[in-house]
Biopython code that builds the backbone (N, CA, C, O; Angstrom):
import numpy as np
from Bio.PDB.StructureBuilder import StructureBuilder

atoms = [
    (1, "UNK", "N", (-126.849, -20.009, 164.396)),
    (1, "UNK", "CA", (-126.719, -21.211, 163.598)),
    (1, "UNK", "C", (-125.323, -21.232, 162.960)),
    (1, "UNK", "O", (-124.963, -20.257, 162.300)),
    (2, "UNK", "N", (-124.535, -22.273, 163.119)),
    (2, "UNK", "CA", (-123.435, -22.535, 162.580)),
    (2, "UNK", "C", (-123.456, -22.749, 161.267)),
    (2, "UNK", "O", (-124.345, -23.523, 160.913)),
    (3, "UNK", "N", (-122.409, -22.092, 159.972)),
    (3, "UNK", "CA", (-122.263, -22.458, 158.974)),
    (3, "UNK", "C", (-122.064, -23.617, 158.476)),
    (3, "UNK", "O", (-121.547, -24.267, 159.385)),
    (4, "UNK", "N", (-122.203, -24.475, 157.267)),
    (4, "UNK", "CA", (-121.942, -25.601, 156.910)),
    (4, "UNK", "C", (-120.658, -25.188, 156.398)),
    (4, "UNK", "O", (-120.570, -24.002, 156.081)),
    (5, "UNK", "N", (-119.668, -25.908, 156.257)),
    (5, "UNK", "CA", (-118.533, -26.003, 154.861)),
    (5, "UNK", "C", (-119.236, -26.788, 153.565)),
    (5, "UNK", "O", (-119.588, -27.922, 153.889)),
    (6, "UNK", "N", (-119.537, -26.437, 152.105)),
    (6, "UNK", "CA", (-119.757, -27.223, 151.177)),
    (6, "UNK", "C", (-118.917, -26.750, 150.491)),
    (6, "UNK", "O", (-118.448, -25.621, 150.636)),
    (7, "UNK", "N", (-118.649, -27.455, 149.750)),
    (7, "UNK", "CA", (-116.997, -28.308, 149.149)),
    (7, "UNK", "C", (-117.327, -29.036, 147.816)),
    (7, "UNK", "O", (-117.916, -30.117, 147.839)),
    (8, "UNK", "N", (-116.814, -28.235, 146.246)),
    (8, "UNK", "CA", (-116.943, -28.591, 145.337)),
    (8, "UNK", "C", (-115.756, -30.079, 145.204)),
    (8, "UNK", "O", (-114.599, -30.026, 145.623)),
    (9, "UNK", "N", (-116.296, -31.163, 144.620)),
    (9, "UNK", "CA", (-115.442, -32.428, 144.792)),
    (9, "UNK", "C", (-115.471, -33.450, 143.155)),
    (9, "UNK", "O", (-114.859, -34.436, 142.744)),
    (10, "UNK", "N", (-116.743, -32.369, 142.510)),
    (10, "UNK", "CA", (-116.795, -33.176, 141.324)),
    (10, "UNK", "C", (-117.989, -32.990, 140.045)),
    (10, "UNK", "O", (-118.756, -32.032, 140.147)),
    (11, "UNK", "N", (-118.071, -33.561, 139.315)),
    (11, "UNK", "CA", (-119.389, -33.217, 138.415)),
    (11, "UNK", "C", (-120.130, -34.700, 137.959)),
    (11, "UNK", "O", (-119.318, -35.596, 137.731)),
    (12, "UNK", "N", (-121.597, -35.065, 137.797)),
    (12, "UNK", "CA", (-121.897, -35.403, 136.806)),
    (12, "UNK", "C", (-122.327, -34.967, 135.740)),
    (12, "UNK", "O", (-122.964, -33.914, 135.722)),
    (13, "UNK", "N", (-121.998, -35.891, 134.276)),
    (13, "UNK", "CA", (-122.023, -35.238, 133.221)),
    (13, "UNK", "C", (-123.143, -36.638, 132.568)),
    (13, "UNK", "O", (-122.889, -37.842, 132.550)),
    (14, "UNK", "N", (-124.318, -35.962, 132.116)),
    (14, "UNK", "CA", (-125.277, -36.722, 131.686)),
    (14, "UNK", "C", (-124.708, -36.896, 129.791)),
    (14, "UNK", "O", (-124.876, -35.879, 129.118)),
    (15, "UNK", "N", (-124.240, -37.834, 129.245)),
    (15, "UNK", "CA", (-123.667, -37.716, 128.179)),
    (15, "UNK", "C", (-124.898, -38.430, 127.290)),
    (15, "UNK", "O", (-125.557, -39.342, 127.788)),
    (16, "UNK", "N", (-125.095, -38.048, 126.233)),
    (16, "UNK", "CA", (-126.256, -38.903, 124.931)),
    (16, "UNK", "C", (-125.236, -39.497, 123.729)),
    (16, "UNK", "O", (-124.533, -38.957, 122.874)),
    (17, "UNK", "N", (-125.521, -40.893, 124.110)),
    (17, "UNK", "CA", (-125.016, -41.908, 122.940)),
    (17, "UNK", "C", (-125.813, -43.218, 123.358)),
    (17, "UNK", "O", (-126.252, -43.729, 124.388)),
    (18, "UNK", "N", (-125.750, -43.535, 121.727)),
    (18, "UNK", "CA", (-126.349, -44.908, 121.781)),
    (18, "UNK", "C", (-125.771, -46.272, 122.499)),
    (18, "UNK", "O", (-126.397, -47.332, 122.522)),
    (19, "UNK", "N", (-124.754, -46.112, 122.954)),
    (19, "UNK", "CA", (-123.862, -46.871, 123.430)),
    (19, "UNK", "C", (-122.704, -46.601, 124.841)),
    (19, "UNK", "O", (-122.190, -45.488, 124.730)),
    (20, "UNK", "N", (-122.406, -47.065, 125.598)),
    (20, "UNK", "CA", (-121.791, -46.781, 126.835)),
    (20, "UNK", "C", (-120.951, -45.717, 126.359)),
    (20, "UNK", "O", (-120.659, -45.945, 125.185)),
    (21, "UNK", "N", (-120.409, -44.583, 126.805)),
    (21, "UNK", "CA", (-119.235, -43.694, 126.005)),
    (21, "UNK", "C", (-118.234, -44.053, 126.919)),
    (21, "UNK", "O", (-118.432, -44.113, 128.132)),
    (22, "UNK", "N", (-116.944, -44.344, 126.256)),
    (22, "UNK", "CA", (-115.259, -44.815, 126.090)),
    (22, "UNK", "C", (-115.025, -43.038, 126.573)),
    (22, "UNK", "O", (-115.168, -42.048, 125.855)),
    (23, "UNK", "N", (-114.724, -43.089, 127.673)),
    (23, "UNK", "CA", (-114.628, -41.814, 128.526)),
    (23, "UNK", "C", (-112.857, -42.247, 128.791)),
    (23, "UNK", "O", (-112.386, -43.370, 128.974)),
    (24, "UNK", "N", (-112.260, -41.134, 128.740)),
    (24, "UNK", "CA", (-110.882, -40.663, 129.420)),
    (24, "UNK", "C", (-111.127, -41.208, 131.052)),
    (24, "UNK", "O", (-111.947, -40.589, 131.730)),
    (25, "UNK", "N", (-110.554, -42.122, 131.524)),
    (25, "UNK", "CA", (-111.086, -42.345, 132.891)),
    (25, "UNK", "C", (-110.088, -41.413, 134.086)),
    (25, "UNK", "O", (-110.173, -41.650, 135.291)),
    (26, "UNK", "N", (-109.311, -40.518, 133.608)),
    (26, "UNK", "CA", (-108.670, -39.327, 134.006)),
    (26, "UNK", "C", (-108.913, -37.977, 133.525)),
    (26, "UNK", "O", (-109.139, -37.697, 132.347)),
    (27, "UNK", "N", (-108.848, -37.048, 134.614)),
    (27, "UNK", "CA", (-108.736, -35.273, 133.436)),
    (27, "UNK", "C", (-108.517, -34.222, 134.582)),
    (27, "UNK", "O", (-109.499, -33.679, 135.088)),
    (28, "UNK", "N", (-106.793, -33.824, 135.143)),
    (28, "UNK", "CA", (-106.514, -32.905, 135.761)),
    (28, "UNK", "C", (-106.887, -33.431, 136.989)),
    (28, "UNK", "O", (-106.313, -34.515, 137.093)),
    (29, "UNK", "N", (-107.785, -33.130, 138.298)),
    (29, "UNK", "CA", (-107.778, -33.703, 139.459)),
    (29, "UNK", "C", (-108.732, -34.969, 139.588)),
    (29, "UNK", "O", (-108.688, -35.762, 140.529)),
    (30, "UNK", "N", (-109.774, -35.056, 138.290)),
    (30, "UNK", "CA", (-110.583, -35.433, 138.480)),
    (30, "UNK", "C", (-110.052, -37.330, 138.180)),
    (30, "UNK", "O", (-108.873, -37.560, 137.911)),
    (31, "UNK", "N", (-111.158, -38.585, 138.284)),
    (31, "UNK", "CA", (-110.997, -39.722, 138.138)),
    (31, "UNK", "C", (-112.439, -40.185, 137.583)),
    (31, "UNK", "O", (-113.313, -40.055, 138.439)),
    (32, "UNK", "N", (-112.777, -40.568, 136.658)),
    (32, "UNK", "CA", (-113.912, -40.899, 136.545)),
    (32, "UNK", "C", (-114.239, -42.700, 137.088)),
    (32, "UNK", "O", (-113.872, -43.775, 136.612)),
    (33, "UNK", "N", (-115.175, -42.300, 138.405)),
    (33, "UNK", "CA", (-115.638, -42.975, 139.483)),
    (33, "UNK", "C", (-116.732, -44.200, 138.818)),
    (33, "UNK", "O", (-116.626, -45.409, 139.024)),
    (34, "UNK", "N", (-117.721, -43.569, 138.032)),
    (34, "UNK", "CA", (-118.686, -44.532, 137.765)),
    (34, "UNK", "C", (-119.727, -43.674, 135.959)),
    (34, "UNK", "O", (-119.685, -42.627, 135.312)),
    (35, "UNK", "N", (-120.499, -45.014, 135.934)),
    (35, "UNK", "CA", (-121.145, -44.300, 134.448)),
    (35, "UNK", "C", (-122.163, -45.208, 135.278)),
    (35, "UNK", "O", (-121.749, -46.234, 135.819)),
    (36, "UNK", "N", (-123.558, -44.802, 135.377)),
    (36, "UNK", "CA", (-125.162, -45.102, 135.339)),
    (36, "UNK", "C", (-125.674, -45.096, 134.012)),
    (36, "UNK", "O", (-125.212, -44.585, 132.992)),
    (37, "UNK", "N", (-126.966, -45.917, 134.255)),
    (37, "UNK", "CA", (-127.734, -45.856, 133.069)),
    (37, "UNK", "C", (-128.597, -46.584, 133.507)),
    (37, "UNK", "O", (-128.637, -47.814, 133.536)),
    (38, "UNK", "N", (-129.871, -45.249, 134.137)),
    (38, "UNK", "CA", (-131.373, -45.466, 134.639)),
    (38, "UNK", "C", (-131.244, -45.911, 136.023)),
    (38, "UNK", "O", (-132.129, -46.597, 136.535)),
    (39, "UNK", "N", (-129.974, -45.489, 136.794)),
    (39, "UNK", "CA", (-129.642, -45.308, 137.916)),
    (39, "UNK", "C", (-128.963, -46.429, 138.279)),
    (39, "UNK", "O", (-128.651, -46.400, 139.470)),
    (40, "UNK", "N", (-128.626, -47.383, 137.709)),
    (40, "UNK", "CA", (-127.902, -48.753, 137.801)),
    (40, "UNK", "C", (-126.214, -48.551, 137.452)),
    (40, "UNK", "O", (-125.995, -47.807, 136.497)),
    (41, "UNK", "N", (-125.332, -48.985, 137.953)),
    (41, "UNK", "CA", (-124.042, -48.796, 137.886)),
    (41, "UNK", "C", (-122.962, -49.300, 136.585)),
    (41, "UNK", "O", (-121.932, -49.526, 137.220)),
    (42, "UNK", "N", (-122.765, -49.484, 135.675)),
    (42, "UNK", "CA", (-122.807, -49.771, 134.395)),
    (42, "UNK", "C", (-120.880, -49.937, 134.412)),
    (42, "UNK", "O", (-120.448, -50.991, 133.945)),
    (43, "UNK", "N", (-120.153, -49.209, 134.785)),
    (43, "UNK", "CA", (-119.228, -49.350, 134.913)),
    (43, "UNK", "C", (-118.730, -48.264, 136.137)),
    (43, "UNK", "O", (-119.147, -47.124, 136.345)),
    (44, "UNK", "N", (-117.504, -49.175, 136.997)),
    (44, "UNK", "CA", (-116.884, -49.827, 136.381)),
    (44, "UNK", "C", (-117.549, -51.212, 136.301)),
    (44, "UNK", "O", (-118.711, -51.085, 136.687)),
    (45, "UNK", "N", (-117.254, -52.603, 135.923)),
    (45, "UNK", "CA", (-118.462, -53.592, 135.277)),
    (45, "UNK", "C", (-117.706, -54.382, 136.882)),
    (45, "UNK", "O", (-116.877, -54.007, 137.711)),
    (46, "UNK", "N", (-118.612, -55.718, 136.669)),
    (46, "UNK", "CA", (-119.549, -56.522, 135.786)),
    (46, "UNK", "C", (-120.864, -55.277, 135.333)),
    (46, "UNK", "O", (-121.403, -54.592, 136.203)),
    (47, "UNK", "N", (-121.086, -55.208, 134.410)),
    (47, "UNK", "CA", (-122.962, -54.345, 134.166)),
    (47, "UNK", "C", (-123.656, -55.707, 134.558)),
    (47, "UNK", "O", (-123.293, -56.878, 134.676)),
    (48, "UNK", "N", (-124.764, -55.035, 134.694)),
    (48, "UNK", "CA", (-125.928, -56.273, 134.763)),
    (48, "UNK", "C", (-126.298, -56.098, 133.814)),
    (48, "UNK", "O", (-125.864, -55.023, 133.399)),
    (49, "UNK", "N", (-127.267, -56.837, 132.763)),
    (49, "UNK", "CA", (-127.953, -57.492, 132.203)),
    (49, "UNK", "C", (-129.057, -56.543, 131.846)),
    (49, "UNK", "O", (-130.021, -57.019, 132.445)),
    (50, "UNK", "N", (-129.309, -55.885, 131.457)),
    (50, "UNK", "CA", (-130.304, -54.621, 131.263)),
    (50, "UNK", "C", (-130.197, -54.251, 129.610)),
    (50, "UNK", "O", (-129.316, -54.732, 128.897)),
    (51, "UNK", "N", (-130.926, -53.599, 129.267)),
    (51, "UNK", "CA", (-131.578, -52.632, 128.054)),
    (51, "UNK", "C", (-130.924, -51.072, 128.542)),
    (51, "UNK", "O", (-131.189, -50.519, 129.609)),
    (52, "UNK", "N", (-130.428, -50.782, 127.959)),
    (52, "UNK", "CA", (-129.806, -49.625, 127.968)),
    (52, "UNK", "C", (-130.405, -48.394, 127.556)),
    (52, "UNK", "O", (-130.599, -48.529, 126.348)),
    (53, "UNK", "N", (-130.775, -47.340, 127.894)),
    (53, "UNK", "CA", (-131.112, -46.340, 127.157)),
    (53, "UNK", "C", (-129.957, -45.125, 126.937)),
    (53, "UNK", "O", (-128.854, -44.962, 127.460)),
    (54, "UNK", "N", (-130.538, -44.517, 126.152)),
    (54, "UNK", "CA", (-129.210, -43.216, 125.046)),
    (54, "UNK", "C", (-128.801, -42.189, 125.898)),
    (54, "UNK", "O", (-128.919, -41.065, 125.412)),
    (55, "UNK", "N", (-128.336, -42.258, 127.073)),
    (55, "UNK", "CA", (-128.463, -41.306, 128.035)),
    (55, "UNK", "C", (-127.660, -41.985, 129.801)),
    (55, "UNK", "O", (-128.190, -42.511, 130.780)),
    (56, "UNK", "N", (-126.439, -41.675, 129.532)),
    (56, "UNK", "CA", (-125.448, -41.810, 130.352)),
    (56, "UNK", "C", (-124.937, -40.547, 131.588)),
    (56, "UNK", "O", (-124.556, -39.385, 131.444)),
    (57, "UNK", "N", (-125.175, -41.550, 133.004)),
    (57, "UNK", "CA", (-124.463, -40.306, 133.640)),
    (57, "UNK", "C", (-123.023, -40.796, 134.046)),
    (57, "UNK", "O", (-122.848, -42.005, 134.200)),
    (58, "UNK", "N", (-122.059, -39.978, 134.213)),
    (58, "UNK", "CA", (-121.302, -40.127, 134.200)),
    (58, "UNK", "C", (-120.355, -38.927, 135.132)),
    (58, "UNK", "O", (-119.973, -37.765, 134.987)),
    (59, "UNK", "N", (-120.233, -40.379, 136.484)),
    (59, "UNK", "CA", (-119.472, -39.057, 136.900)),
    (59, "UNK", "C", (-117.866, -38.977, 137.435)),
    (59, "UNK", "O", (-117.277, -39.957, 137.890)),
    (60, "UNK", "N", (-117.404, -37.944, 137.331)),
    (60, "UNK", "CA", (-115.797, -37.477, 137.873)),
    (60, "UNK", "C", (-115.925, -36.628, 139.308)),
    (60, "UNK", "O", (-116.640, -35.726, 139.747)),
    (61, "UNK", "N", (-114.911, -37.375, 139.738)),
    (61, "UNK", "CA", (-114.778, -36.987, 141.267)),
    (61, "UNK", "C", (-113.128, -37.003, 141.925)),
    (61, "UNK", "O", (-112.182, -37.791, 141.922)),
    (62, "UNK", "N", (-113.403, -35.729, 142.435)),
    (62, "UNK", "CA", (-111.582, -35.618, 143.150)),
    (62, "UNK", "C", (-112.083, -35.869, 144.753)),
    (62, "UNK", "O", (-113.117, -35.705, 145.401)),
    (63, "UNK", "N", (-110.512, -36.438, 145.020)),
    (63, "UNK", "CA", (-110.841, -36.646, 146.583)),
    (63, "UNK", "C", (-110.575, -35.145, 146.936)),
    (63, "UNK", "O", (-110.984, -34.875, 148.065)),
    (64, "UNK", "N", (-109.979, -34.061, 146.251)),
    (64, "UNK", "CA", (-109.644, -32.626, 147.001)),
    (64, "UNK", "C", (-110.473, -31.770, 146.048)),
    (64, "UNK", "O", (-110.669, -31.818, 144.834)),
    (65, "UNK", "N", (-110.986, -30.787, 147.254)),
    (65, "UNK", "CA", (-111.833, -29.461, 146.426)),
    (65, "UNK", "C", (-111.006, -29.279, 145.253)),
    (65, "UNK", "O", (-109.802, -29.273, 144.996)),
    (66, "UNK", "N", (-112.391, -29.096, 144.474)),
    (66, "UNK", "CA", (-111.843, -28.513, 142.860)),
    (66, "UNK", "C", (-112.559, -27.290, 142.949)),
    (66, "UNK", "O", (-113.258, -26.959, 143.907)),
    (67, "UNK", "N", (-112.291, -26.403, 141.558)),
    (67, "UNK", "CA", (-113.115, -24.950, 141.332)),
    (67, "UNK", "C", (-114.035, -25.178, 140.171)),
    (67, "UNK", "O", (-114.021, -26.150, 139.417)),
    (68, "UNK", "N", (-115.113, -23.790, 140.125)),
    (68, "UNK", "CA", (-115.788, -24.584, 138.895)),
    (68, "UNK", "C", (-114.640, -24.197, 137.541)),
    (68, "UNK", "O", (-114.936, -24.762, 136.488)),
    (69, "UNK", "N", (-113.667, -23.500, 137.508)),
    (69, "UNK", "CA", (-112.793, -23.707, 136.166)),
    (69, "UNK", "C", (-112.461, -24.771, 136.142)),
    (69, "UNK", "O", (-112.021, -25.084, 135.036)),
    (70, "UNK", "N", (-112.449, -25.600, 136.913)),
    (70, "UNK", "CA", (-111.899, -26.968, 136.703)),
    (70, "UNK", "C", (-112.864, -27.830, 136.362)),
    (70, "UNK", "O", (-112.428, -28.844, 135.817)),
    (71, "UNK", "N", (-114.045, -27.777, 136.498)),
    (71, "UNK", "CA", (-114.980, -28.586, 136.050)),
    (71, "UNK", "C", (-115.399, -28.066, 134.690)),
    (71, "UNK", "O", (-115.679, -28.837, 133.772)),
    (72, "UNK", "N", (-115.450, -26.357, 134.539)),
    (72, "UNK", "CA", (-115.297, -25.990, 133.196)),
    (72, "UNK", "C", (-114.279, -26.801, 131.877)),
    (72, "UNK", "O", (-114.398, -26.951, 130.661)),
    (73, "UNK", "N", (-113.481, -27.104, 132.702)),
    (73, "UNK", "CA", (-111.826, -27.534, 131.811)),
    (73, "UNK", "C", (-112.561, -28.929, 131.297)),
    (73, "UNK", "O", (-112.989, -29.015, 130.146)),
    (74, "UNK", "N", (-112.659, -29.903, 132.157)),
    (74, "UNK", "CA", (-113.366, -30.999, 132.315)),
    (74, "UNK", "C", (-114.554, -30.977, 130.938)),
    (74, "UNK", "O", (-114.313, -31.487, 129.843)),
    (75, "UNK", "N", (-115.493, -30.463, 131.200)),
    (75, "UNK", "CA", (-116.647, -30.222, 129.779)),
    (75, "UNK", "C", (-116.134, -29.544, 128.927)),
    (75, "UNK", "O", (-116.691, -29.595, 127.830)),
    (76, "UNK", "N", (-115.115, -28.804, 129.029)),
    (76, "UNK", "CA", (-114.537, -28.642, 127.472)),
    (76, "UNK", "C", (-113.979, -29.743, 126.680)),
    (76, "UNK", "O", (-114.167, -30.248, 125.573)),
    (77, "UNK", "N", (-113.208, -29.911, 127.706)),
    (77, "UNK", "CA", (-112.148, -31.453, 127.026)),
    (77, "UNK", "C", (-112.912, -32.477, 126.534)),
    (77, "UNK", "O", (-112.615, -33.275, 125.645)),
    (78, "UNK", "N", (-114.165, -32.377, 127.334)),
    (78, "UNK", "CA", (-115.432, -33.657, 126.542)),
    (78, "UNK", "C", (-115.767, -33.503, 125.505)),
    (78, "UNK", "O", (-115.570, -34.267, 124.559)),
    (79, "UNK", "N", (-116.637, -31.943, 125.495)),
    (79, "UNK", "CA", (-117.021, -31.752, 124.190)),
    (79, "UNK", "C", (-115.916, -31.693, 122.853)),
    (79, "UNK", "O", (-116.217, -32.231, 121.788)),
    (80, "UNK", "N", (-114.921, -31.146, 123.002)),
    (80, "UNK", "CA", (-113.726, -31.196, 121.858)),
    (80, "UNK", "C", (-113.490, -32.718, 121.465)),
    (80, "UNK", "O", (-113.239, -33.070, 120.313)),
    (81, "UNK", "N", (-113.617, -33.730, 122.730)),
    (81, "UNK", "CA", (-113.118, -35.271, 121.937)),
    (81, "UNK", "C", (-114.580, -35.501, 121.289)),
    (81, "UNK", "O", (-114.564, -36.617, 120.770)),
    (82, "UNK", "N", (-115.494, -35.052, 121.163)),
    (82, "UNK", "CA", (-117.016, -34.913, 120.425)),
    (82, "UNK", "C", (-117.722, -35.838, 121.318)),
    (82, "UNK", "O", (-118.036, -36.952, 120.898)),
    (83, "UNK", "N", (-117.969, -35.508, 122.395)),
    (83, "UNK", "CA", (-119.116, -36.384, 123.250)),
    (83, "UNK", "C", (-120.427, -35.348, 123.932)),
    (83, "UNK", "O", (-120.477, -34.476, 124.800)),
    (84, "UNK", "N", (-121.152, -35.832, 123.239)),
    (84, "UNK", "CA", (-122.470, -35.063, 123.045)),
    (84, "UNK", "C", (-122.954, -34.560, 124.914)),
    (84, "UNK", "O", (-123.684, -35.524, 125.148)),
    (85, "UNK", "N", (-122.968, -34.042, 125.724)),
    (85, "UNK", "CA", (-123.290, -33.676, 127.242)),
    (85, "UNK", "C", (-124.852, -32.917, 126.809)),
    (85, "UNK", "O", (-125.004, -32.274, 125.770)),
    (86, "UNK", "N", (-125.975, -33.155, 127.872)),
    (86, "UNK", "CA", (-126.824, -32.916, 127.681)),
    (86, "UNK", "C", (-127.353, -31.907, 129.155)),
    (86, "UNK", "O", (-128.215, -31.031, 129.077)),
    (87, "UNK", "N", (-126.528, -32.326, 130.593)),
    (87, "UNK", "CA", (-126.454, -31.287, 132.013)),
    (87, "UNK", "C", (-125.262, -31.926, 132.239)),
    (87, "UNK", "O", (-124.650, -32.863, 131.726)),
    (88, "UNK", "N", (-125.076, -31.047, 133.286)),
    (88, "UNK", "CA", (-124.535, -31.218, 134.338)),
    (88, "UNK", "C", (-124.969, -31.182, 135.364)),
    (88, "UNK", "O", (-126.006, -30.529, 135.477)),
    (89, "UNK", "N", (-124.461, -31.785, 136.472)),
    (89, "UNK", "CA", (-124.674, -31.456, 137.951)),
    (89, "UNK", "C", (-123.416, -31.640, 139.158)),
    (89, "UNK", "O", (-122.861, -32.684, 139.501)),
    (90, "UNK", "N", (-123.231, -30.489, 139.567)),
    (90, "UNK", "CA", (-121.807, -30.534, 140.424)),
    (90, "UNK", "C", (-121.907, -31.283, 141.598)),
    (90, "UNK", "O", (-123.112, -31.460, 141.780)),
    (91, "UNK", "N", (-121.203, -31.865, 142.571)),
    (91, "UNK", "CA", (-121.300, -32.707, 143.445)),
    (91, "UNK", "C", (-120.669, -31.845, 144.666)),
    (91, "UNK", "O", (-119.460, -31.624, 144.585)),
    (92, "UNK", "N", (-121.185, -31.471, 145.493)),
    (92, "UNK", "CA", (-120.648, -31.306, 147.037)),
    (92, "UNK", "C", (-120.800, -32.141, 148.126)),
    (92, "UNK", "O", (-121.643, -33.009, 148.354)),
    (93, "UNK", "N", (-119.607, -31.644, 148.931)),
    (93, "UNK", "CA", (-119.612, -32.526, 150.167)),
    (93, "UNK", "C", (-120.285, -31.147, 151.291)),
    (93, "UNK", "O", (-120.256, -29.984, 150.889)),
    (94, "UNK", "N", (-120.691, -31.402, 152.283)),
    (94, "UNK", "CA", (-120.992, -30.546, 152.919)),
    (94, "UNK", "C", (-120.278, -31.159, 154.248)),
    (94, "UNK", "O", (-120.152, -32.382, 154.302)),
    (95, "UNK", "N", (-119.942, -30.585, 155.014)),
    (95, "UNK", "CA", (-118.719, -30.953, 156.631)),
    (95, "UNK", "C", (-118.277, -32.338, 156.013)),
    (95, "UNK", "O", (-118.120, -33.238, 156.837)),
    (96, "UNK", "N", (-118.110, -32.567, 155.017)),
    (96, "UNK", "CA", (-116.987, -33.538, 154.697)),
    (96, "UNK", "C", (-118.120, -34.842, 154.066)),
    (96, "UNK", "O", (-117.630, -35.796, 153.460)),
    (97, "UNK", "N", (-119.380, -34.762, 154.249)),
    (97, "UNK", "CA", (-120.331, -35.879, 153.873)),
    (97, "UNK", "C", (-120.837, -35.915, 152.587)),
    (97, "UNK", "O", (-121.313, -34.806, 152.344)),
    (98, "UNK", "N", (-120.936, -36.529, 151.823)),
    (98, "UNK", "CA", (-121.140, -36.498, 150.260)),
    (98, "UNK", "C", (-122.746, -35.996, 150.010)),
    (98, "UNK", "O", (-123.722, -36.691, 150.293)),
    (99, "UNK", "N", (-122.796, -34.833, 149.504)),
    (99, "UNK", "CA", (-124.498, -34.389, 149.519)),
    (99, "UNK", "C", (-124.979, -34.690, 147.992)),
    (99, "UNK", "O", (-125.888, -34.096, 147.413)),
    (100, "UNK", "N", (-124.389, -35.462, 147.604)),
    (100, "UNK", "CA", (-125.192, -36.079, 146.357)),
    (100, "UNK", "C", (-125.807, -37.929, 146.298)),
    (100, "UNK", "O", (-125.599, -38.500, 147.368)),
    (101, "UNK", "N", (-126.370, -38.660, 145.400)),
    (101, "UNK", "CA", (-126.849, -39.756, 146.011)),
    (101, "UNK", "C", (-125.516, -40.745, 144.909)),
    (101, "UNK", "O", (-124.620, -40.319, 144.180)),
    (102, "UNK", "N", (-125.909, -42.018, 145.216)),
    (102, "UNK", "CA", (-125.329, -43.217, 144.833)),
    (102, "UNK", "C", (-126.061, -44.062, 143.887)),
    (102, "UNK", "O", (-127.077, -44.570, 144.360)),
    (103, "UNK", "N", (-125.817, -44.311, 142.775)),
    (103, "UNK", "CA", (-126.330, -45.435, 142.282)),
    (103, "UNK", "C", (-126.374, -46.738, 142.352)),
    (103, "UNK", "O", (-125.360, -47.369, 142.651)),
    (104, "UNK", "N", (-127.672, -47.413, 142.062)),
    (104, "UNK", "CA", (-127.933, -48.938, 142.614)),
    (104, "UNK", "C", (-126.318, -49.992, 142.159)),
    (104, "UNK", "O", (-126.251, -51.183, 142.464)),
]
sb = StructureBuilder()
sb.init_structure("model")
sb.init_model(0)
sb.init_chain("A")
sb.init_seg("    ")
for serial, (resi, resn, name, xyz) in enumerate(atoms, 1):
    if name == "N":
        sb.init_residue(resn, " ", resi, " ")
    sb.init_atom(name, np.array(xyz, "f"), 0.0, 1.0, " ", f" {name:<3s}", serial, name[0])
structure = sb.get_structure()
């Protein structure tokens, strides 16, 4: 059986606020791609029309492998500007195909 290549490319960061969080939409390789909320795409906008709940994902993504110090760097820099993170979850590509899902 042939090995896969999986390929660190990014993180989501599930953030808790009552309100969309005003995220750095840059940090080192990363770009922050999109923010969900209850799996719906929230920004970048138009948002739809929804009820929001306190609990944002939010994720950063490089087009080139990152390490996890770099995603370490990334949740530091969050938590120091005081934005509350509740998980994470790292994002791989595996032979180059994105093995995480998409929001509506």
């Amino acid at each position: 059986m042939t090995e896969k290549a999986m390929t660190l490319h990014g993180v989501d960061v599930y953030i808790w606020q009552d309100e969309q969080p005003a995220l750095p939409t840059e940090f080192g390789p990363f770009t922050l791609k999109l923010i969900s909320n209850r799996g719906t795409k929230v920004y970048p906008g138009p948002a739809p029309e929804m009820d929001l709940l306190d609990w944002f994902r939010c994720r950063y993504f490089s087009e080139s492998e990152v390490s996890d110090v770099q995603v370490n760097e990334l949740i530091t820099a969050l938590t120091e500007q005081g934005f509350r993170w509740t998980k994470t979850q790292k994002l791989f590509q595996i032979d180059g195909v994105d093995a995480f899902s998409q929001p509506y």
